[in-house]
Structure formats: structure tokens, C-alpha cells
C-alpha positions in Angstrom: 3.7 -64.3 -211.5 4.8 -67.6 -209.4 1.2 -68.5 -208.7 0.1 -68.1 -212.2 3.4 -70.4 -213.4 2.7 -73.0 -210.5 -0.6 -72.9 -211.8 0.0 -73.7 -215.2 2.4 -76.4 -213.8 -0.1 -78.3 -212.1 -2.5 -78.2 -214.8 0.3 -79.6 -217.2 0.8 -83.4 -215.9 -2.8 -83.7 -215.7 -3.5 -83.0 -219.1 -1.0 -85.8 -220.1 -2.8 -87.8 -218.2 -5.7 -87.4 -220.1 -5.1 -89.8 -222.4 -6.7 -93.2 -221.9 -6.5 -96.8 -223.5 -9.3 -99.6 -224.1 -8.1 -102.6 -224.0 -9.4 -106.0 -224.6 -9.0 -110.0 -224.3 -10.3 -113.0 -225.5 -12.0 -115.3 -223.0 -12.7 -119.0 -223.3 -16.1 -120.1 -222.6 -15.6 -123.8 -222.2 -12.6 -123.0 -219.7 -12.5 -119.3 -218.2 -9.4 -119.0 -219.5 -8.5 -115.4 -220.9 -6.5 -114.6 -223.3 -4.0 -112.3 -224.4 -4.9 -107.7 -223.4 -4.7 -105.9 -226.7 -4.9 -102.1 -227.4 -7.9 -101.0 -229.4 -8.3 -97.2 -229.1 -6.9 -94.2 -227.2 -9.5 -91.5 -226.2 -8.4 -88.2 -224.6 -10.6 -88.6 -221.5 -11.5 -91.6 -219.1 -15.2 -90.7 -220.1 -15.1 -91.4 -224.2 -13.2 -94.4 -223.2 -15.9 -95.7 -220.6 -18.7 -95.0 -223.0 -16.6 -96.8 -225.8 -16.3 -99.7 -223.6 -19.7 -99.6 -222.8 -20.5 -100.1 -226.6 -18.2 -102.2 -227.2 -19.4 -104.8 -224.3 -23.3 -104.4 -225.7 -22.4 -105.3 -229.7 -20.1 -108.3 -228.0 -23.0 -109.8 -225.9 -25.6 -108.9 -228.8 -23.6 -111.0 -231.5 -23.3 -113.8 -228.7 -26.7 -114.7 -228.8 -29.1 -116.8 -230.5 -32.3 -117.6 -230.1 -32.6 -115.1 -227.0 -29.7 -117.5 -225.6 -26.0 -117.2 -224.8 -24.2 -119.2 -227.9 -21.6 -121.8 -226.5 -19.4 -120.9 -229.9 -19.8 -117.1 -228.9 -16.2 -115.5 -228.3 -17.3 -113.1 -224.9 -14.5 -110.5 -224.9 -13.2 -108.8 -222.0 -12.9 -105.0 -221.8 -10.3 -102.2 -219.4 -9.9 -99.0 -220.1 -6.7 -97.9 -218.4 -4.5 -94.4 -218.6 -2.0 -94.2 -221.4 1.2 -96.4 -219.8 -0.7 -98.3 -217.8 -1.4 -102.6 -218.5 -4.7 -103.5 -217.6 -5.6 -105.6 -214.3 -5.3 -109.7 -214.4 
């Protein structure tokens, strides 16, 4: 009975843990400067928000373009996906 319970107990704080955020900034072109990490979606597992991320990074650098070329007006967006409570990296 104690191993089943400290089984269940382990399990417990890593399915909180499951939960996971994709964030996203702004950055300048004309100076590297970034901007401000906001919250877009919360996914249930790192995975869903890796391939979310990786969507949302191909539609970003396919509206940037023009002429097969990287538009200077573009806004390129930076993207984290980070566990629920945690801030993405600088």
C-alpha cells in the first residue's frame, strides 16, 4: 500500500508540470532590440508547445518575405516555450 501511494505521489507533481507556455516578443530589425515576452497559448505537454512554436516561427518568416527576400518592414518575432510559472530567458 506505501509503494502504490508513493507511487501515485511521484506521478502527481509531474503531471502539474505538464503544463507549458509559448511565449513571444517583438524584435527590432533596424536595431536588435527586443521587445516586451507575451503569453500566447498553454499546451499540456512541452511537445504541442514545440510544434506550435515551430509553426508559429515558419508563418512569421513566410509573411516576412518578399520577392524571395527578407522585408526590412518585416516584424521577426521571437518565440520560448517555457513550463507554466516560468518567464522566458533574456
Amino acid at each position: 500500500m506505501l509503494a502504490l501511494l508513493g507511487g501515485v505521489l511521484a506521478v502527481a507533481p509531474a503531471a502539474a508540470e505538464d503544463r507549458w507556455i509559448l511565449w513571444e516578443r517583438p524584435v527590432d530589425l533596424n536595431t536588435a532590440a527586443p521587445g516586451e515576452w507575451r503569453r500566447t497559448q498553454t499546451f499540456d505537454a512541452q511537445r504541442w508547445c514545440k510544434g506550435a512554436m515551430t509553426t508559429a516561427i515558419n508563418q512569421n518568416q513566410l509573411a516576412g518575405r518578399k520577392d524571395g527576400r527578407l522585408d526590412p518592414k518585416a516584424k521577426i518575432i521571437e518565440y520560448q516555450c517555457q513550463p507554466e510559472g516560468e518567464r522566458p530567458q533574456k
